[in-house]
Every structure is written in C-alpha cells, then in structure tokens.
C-alpha positions as CSV (number, residue, x, y, z in Angstrom):
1,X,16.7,-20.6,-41.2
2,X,20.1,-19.0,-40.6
3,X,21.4,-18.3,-37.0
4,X,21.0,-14.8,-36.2
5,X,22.6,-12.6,-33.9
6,X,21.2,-10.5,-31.4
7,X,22.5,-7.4,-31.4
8,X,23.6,-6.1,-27.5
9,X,21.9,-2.5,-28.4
10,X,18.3,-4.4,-27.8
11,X,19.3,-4.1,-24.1
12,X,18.1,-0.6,-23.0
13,X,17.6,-0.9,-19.5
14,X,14.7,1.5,-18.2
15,X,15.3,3.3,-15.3
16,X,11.7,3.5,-14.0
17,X,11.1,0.0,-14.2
18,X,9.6,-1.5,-10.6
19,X,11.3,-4.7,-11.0
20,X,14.9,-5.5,-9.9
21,X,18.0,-5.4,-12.9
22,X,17.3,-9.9,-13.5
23,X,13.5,-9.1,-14.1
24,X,14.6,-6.1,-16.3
25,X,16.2,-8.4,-18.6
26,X,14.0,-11.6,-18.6
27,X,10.9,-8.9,-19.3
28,X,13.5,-7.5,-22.3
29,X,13.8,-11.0,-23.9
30,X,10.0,-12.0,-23.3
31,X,8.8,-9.3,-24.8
32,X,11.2,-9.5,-28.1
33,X,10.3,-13.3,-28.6
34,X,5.9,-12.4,-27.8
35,X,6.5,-9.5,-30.5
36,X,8.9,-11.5,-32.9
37,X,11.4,-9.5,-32.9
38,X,13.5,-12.4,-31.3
39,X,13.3,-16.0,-33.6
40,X,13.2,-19.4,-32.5
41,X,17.2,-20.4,-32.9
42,X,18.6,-16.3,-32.7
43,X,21.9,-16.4,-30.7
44,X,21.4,-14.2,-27.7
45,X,24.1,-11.6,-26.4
46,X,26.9,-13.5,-24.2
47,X,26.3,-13.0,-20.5
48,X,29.9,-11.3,-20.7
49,X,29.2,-8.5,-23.5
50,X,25.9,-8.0,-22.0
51,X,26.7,-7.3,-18.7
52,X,29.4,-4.7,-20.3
53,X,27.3,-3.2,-22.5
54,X,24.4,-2.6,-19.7
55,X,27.5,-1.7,-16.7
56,X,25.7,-4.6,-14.7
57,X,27.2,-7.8,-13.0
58,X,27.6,-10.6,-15.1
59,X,25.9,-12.8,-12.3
60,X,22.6,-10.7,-12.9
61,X,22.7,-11.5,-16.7
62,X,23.1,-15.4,-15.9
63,X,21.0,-15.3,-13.5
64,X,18.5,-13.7,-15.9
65,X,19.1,-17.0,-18.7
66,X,19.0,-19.7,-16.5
67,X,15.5,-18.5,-15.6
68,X,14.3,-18.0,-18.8
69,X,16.0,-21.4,-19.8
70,X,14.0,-22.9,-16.9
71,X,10.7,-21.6,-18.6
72,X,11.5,-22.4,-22.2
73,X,12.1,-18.9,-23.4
74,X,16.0,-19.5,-24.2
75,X,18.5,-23.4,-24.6
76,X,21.3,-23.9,-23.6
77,X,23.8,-25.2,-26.2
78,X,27.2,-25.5,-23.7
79,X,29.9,-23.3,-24.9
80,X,27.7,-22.1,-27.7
81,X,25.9,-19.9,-25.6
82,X,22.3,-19.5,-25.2
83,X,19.3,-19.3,-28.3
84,X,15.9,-18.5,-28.6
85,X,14.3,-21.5,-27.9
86,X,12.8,-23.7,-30.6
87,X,9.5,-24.2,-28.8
88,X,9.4,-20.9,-27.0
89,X,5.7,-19.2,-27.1
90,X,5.3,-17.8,-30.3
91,X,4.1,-14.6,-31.4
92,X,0.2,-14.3,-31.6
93,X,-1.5,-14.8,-35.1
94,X,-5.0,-13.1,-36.2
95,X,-6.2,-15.1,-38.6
96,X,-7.8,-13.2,-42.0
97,X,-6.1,-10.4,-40.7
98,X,-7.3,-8.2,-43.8
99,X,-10.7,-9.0,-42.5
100,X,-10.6,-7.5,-39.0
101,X,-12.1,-4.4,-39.6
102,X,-10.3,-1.2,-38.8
103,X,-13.6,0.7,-37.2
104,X,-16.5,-0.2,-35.1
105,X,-19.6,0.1,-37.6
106,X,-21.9,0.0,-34.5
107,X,-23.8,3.3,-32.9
108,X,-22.7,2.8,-30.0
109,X,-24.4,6.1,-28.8
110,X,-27.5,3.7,-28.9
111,X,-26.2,0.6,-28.1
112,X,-25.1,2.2,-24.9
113,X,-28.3,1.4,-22.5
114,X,-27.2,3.3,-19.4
115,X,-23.5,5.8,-19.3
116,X,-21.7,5.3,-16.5
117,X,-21.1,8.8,-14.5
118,X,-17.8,10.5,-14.8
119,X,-15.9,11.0,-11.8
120,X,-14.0,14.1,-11.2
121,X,-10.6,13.4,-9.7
122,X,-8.4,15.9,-8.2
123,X,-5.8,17.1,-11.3
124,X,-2.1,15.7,-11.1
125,X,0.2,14.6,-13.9
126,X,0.4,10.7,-13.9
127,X,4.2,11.4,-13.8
128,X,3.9,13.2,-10.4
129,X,6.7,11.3,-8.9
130,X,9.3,13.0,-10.8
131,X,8.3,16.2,-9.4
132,X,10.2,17.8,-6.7
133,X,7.7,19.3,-4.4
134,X,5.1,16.8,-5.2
135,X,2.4,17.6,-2.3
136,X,-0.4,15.1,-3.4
137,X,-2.7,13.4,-1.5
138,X,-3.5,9.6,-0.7
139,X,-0.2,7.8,-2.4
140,X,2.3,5.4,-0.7
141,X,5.9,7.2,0.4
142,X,8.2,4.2,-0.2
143,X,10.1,5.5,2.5
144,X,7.5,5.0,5.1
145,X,6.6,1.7,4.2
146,X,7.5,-2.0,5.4
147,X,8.8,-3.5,2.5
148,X,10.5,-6.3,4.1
149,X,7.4,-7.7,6.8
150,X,5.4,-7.0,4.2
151,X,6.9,-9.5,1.7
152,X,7.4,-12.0,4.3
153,X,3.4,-11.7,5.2
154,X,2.6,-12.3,0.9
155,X,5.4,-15.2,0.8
156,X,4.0,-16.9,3.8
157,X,0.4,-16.5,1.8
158,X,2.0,-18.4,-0.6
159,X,2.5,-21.0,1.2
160,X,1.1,-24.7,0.8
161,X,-0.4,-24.3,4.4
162,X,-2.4,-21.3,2.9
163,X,-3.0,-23.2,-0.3
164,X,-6.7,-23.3,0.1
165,X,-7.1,-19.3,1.2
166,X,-5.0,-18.6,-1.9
167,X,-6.6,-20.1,-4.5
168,X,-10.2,-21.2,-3.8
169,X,-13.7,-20.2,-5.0
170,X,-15.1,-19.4,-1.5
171,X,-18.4,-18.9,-3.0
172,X,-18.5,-15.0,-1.8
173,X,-17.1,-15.6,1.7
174,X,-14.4,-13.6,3.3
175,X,-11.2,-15.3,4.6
176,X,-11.8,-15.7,8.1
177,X,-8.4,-14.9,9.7
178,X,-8.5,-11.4,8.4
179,X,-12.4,-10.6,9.4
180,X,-11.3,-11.9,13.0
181,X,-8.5,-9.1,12.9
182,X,-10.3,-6.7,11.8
183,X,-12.8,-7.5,14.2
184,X,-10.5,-7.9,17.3
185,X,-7.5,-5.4,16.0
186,X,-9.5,-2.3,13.8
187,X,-12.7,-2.2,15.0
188,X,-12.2,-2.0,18.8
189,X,-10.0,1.1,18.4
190,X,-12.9,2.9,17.5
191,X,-15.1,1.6,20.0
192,X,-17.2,-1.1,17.5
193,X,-18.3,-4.2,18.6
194,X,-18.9,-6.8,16.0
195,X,-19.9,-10.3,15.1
196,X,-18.1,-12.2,11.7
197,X,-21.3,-12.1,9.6
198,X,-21.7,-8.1,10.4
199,X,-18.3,-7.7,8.4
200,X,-17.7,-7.8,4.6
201,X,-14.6,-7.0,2.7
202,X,-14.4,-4.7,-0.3
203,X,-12.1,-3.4,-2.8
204,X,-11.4,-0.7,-0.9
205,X,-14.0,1.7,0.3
206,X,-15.0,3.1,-3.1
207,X,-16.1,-0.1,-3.6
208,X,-18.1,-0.2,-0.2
209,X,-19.5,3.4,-0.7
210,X,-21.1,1.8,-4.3
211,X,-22.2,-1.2,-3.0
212,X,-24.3,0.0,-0.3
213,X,-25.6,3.3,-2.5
214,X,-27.0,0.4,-4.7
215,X,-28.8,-1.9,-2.3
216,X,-30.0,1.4,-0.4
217,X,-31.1,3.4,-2.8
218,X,-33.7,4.0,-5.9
219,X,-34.6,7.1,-8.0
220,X,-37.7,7.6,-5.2
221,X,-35.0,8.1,-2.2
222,X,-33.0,11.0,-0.9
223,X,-29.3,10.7,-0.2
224,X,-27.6,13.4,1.2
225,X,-23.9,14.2,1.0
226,X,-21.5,17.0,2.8
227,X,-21.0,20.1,0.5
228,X,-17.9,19.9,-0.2
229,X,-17.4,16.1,-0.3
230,X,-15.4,13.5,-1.8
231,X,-15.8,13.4,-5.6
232,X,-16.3,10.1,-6.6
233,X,-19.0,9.8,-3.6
234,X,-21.1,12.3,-6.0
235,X,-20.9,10.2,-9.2
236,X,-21.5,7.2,-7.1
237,X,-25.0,8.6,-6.1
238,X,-25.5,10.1,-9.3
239,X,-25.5,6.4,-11.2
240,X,-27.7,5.1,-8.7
241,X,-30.5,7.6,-9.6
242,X,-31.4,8.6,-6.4
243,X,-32.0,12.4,-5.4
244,X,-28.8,13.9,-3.9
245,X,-28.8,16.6,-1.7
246,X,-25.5,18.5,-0.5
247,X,-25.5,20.2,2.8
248,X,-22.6,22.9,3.3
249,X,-20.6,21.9,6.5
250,X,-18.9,24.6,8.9
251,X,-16.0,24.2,11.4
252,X,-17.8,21.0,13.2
253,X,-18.4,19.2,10.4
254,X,-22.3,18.3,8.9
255,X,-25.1,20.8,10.7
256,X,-27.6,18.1,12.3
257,X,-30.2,20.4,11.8
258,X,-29.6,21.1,7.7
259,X,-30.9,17.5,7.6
260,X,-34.0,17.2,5.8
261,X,-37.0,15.1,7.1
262,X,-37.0,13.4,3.6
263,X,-33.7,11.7,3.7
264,X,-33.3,7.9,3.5
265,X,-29.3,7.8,3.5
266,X,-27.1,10.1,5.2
267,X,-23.4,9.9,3.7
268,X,-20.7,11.4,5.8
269,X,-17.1,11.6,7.1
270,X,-17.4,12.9,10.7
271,X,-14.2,11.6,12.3
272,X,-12.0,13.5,9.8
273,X,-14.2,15.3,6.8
274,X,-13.3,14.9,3.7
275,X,-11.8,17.7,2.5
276,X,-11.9,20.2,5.4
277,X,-10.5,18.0,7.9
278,X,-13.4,19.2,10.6
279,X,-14.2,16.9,13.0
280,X,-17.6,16.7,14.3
281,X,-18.1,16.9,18.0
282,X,-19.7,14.5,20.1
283,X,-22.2,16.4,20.9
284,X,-23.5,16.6,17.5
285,X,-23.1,13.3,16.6
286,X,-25.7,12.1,19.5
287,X,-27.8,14.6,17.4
288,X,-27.5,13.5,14.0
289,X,-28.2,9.9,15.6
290,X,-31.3,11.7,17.7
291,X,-32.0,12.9,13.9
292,X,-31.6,9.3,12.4
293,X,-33.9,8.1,14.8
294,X,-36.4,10.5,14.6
295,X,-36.5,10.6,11.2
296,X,-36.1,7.3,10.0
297,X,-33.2,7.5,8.0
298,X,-30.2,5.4,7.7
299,X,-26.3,6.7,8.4
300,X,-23.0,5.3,6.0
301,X,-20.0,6.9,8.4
302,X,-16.8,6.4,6.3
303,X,-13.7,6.7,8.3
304,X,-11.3,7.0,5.9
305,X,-8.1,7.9,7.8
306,X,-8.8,7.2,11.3
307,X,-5.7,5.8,11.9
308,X,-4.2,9.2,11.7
309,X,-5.5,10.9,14.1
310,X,-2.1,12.1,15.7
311,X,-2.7,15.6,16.3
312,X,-5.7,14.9,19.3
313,X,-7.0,11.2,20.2
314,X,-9.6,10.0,17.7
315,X,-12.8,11.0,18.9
316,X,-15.8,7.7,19.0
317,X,-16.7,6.3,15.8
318,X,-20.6,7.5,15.3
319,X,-21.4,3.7,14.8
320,X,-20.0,3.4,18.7
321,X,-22.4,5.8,19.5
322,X,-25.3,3.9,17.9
323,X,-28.0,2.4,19.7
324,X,-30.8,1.5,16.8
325,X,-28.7,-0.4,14.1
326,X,-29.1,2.8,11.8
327,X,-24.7,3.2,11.2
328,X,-23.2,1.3,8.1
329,X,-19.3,1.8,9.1
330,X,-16.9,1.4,5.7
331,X,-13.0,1.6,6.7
332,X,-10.2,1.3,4.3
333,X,-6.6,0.0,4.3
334,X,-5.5,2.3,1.6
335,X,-4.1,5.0,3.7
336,X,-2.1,3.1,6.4
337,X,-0.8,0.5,4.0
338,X,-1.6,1.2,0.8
339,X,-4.3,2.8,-2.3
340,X,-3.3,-0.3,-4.6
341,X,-4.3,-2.8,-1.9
342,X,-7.5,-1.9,-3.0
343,X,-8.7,-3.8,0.7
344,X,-11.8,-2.0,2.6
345,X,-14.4,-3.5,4.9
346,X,-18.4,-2.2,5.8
347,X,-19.7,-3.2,9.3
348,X,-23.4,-3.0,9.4
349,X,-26.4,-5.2,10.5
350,X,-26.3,-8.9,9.5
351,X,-29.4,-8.9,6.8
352,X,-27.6,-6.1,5.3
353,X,-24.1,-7.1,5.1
354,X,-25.9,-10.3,3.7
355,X,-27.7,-8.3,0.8
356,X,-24.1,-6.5,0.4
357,X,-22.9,-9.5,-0.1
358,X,-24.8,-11.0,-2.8
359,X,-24.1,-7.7,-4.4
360,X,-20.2,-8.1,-4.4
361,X,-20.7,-11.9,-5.5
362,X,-22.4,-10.8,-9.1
363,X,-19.7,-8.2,-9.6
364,X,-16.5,-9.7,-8.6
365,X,-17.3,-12.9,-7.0
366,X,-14.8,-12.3,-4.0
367,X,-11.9,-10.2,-3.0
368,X,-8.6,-12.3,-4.2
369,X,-7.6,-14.8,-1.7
370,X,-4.0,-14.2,-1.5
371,X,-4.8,-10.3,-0.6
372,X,-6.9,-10.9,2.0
373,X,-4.7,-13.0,3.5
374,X,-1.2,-11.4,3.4
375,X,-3.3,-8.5,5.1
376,X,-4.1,-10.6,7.8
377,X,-0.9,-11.8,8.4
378,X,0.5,-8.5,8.0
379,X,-2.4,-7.6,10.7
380,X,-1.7,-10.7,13.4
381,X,2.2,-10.5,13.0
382,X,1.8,-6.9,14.6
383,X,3.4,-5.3,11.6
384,X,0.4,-2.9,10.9
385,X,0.6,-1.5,14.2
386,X,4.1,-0.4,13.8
387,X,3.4,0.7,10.3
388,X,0.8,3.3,11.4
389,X,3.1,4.1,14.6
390,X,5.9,4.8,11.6
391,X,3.0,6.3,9.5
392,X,1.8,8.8,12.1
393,X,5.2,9.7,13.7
394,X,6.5,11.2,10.1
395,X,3.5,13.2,9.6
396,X,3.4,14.5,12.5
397,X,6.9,15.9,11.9
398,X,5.8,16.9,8.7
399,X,2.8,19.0,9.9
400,X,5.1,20.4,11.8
401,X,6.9,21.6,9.0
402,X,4.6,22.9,6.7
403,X,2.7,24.6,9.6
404,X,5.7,26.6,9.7
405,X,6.5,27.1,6.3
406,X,2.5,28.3,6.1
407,X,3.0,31.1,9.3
408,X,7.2,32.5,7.4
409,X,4.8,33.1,4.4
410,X,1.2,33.9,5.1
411,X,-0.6,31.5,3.3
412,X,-3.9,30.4,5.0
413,X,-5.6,27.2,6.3
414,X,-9.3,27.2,5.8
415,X,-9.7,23.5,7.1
416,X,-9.0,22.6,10.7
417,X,-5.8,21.3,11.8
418,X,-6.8,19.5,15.0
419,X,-7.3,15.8,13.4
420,X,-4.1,15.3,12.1
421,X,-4.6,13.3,8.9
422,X,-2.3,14.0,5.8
423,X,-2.7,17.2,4.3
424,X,-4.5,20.2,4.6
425,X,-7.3,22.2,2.9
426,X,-6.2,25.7,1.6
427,X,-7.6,29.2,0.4
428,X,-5.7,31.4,-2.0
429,X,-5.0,34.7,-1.5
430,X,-8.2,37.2,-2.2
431,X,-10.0,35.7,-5.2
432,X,-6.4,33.8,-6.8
433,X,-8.0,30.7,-8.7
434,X,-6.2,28.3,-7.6
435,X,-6.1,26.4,-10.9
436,X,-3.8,29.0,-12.1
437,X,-1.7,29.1,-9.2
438,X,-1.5,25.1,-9.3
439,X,-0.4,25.4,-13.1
440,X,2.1,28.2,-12.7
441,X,3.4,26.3,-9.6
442,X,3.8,23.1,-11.8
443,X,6.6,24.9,-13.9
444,X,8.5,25.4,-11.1
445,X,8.4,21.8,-10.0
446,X,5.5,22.1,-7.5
447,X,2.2,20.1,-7.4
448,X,-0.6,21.1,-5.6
449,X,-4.6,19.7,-5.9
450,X,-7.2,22.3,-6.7
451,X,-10.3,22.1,-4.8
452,X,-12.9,22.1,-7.8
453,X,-13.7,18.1,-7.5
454,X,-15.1,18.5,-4.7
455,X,-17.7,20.8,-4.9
456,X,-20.9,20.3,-7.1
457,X,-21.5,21.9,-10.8
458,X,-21.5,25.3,-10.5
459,X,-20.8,25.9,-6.6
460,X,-16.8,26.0,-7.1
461,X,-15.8,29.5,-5.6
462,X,-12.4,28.6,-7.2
463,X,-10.1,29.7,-4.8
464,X,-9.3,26.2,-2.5
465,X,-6.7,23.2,-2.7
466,X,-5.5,21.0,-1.3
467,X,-1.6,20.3,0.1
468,X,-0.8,17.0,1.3
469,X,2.2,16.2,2.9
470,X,2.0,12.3,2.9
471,X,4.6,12.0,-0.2
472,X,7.1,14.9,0.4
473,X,10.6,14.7,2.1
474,X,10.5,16.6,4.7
475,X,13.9,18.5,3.6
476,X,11.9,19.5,0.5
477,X,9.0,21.0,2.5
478,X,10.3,24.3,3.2
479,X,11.4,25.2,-0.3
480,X,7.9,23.5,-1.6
481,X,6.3,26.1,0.7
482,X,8.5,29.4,0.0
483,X,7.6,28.5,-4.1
484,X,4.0,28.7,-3.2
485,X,3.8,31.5,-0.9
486,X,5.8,33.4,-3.6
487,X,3.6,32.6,-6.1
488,X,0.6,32.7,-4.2
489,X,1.6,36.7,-3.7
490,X,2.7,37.3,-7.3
491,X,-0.9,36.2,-8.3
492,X,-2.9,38.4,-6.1
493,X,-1.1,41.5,-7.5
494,X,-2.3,40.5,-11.2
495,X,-6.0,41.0,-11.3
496,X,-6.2,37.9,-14.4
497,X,-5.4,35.3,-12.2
498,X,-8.6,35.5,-10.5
C-alpha cells in the first residue's frame, strides 16, 4: 500500500477542548487512526508545517509525536519524519455486519419490569458557560478554585506509597485517611461526634439520599418532604414506593407541628433549605426532635451547603442536637470543591451505616480509590480550608452585589438572606411566569432557573426562580441584574406573560 500523506487541514484545533494544546493534538491523531481515517504507514504532517498551520509552538507538536511514538500510535523513521505506526490499534471490526440488525424487535414497554422515575431538573442550556450573565446554581467557578493543590493532592494519590488505596478491591470499605478527616475536620464544625464505622462515603449526596430512602422505606411507610423541596429528592421517594407527603415551609423552615403522627422518615434541609434559603431556629429543631421522639419516626438532615454559611455563623447541625440516635446526617463535597467529585458521606448509627453499606456494595461496589484519597489529602494538607475561606469570601462580595443590583431595580427576594449560601430564591413581579421571563432573558444573554422543579405536580404558582451567584463575575453582576429588572417590568405590563 502506497505512502500517503496527511493532509495539515485534519488539524482543527477546538477551542473548547479541556485538555492543554499537546493533548489536543495526540486526541486528533488517536481518533483518525481508532476511526481509520489515518492508515498504518500514512506520513504525518512535519512538526514544522504543523505548528504553522495551527499558529502553535513547534515544541508542542513534537512534544505531541514523541508521546504518541512512545505508545505505538506513530514511528519514527529519522529524517523521514513520523508514520502511522504499522502495529498501531486498529479500527474496530463488527463481524457480519449486514446481520446486526438496524432496530430493536423487542417490546420493550413490557420487557421493562419497573421505570425508573424522571427527575425534574432546573432548565439551563448545556452550553450555559458561554452565556454572559450565567446565574446558575451548584457549578464550579474556575476562578475560585485550587487548581494547583489540588493536582498536587491527585499526583501524590498516584503515588506507589498510595498504590494500594488506588487500586484495590476494598471489599466495600472506605479509605480510612479520608473518614478520619471527615470525622476530625467536617464533622466537628457542626457539632457531630462520630466513630469510623458510623461514617460511609457516597457518590455524592444524591447518592446518600437514595441509599437510605431504600433501606428505610417500603410502599407501607410515610416519608415526608419540605414543600418546595429539592427535585430529585421527590423522584427518589417516588421509585421507592413509599407514601410521600409535602409539608409547605414558612420563613423558619419545616412547621414541627404540620408533621403527621404517621410518618416513618422525615426528609429535610434545616441548616439552609433547599430552595428558600430559611433556616430553622433552634428552637424548633428541639421540637421536631421532641416530635421524632414522640412519634417514632426517623430524621435524614441533609446539609448541603453548610460550609457557606457566611452571612451569620452556622447554627447546630439537628444531628448535634440529637439525643435518641433518630438523625441520619448526609453532607456533600460538591459545593466547596466540586459537583463532578461526585464525593458525599451519611453519619448515622452503626447497624445502619452497616445496612447502607451492603446497599452501596451491590450497586457500585466502592467509591473509586484514587478519589477518596486525593480528597483526603486535599482535606489533611489544609487546602480545603482555604478553599472554602476563598469560596465564602467571593460570595460574600457577590451577595453584596446583587443585593444591590436587586434594591436600584425593585425586584424581590421571597427566600431569606440571613444564611448566606449561593444564590437566592425569587418572585416575579405580580403574576409574571417566570418561565417566560427566563426565556426572554435568555436572548439577551441572561440565564436564570425557574422554580417549577421544585414544587409537586400541580402546586407550581409559576412565578419563582432561582438566581445564583456562584458562577458570575462579579463585574458582570450589575448589568446581569439591570437586564432582569428591565425585563422583569416589561413583562408585568403585558397581561400574556402571566
């Protein structure tokens, strides 16, 4: 077979691509050889017209050879230049490939024993990065974060010392350097006292919230949620069969007294609720643990965001305040480092965190070594403290800006702003749906969350979002806030936007 050429206009570097400009090009010439487009003995581009053609450093282009020499993708013929590699992967086959049918003949409408419920998630376009005024909730800012420390923590993970934490089966245990942080860092700044086998790690706290809604629950027990309440908390419930019952909350979170004898599992999010922001007094945590008591039923506090608490000091976790065993605590890491960590925790009695356990073991054996951890380094080095310290100090600063932005144009906070957190829950103006305000708002480069996915079928009045502040410059604030307060009062002139 005859040399050929590859032409330099393959090169089309992207500029979303996560990687750095040598990974760029060694994921270019992987993917033309795995798609045979590029053939065992094809003459690559030289490193020279290459790094012309993409306005790059020549360095970066060998760079990018020698590694893919070094893993068999490309030779190395001296002067020649560089080739596709005679023994380079090649391109998968499928046999028969005239057999493979082109449909599924299956019903799978019957084959189907039990659907999985849909969650509702709050509505943002996947590309929402590239939006200006982007105030949505519960991703990373770059800027904020600790790159550097952070790789450092995952190389030293890598390590041979860590060789065993990395790549073990550890049968369903945890790694036992990050439960002792969490257990001597995370837990006592909310007052929690625990032992290593009251601890299990998750994949994140949606995760924790299913796991324990399945061990706790059946189609003869009660649950009963917040009203309005985090989505996929809902759905969670719902696919475990169980009766769910919402009770509305008011300025102080969940009403102790809403709470129906009949309840087995009380879900709730009285640090910081979830999406109101209200926190619930002391006071009225004693009583919803007076209740628990009383009543018999058990209590799963999620504490999703404690660790931004900078507007007021954190008031006691409720499991701090428990006395009978009845609080199952489930924390995250997704907000203070990360949502793609996907690393959470539950702290709750030993027979339960034992049945948990089991649980996690069927579905995903363990949480991946290497994860765990580069968290606990990242924990032990003192690198997460000065994370949230950088964490809290920006969004405090951003509060402060939007606050203002909200007053200069009228618009109007229906959640409480004493927490602190990372965004804040909104009403429209009169009846405005804010669906319509978050499309028209879109076209002008805006994002905001409407409220709907948080309230049950039906019980939607329509006219509440969410703005979060916790990926937005704080230079783009002000004009992100004049666009909606505009907006927002064009809209409640026009009767069919509501």
């Amino acid at each position: 077979m005859p040399v050929m050429p590859v032409a330099v206009e393959t090169f089309i570097l992207d500029p979303n691509h996560q990687g750095t400009l040598q990974r760029q090009l060694q994921d270019i010439v992987t993917a033309g050889i795995l798609e045979g487009r590029f053939r065992p003995g094809d003459r690559m581009p030289s490193s020279r017209g290459l790094a012309r053609h993409l306005g790059i450093s020549r360095i970066t282009v060998t760079l990018a050879y020698t590694e893919l020499v070094a893993n068999d993708y490309l030779s190395s013929r001296g002067r020649s230049g560089y080739f596709v590699s005679e023994t380079a992967p090649r391109p998968p086959v499928v046999a028969n490939a005239a057999a493979v049918p082109g449909h599924s003949k299956v019903d799978w409408s019957r084959a189907i024993g039990r659907r999985t419920v849909a969650s509702p998630t709050p509505d943002r376009p996947e590309d929402w990065r590239r939006y200006r005024y982007p105030f949505i909730y519960g991703q990373a800012d770059a800027r904020l974060f600790d790159h550097q420390n952070w790789r450092k923590c995952a190389l030293q993970a890598l390590g041979a010392r860590d060789f065993e934490a990395m790549t073990s089966d550890s049968y369903g245990r945890d790694d036992p350097m990050l439960v002792e942080q969490i257990i001597r860092l995370i837990l006592p700044r909310r007052g929690i006292v625990a032992h290593g086998d009251e601890v299990l790690v998750t994949l994140g706290a949606q995760n924790a919230l299913w796991m324990l809604a399945q061990i706790l629950l059946t189609r003869s027990k009660t649950a009963v949620v917040e009203h309005p309440c985090y989505p996929a908390l809902r759905a969670v419930l719902q696919q475990a069969e169980c009766t769910t019952l919402s009770i509305p909350v008011d300025g102080n979170g969940l009403p102790p007294d809403r709470v129906p004898r009949a309840t087995d599992a009380l879900f709730i999010t009285p640090s910081h609720h979830c999406p109101t922001s209200a926190t619930m007094p002391v006071e009225r945590r004693r009583e919803i643990l007076s209740r628990a008591d009383r009543d018999d039923f058990l209590i799963v506090e999620d504490d999703y965001e404690f660790e931004l608490a900078f507007a007021t000091s954190p008031s006691p976790a409720l499991k701090s305040l428990d006395r009978s065993g009845r609080v199952i605590y489930v924390g995250s890491f997704a907000k203070s480092l990360f949502p793609g960590l996907r690393l959470g925790y539950i702290v709750g009695p030993a027979p339960l965190i034992e049945e948990v356990r089991r649980l996690r073991t069927l579905l995903v054996r363990q949480v991946p070594g290497h994860i765990q951890r580069a968290c606990a380094y990242f924990l032990a080095h003192g690198h997460y403290d000065a994370q949230v310290h950088k964490i809290s100090r920006a969004y405090r600063e951003r509060r402060s800006v939007v606050e203002a932005g909200l007053q200069a144009e009228g618009l109007t906070i229906a959640g409480s702003t004493k927490f602190g957190g990372s965004s804040l829950w909104m009403k429209t103006p009169g009846d405005v749906s804010a669906r319509v305000l978050a499309n028209r708002l879109r076209a002008q480069q805006v994002l905001i969350e409407p409220g709907g996915p948080f309230f049950d079928d039906g019980d939607d009045p329509g006219t509440f979002y969410r703005l979060a502040y916790s990926s937005i410059s704080v230079a783009d604030i002000p004009e992100g806030i004049k666009r909606i307060g505009t907006e927002s009062a064009a809209l409640a002139d026009r009767p069919m936007a509501r």
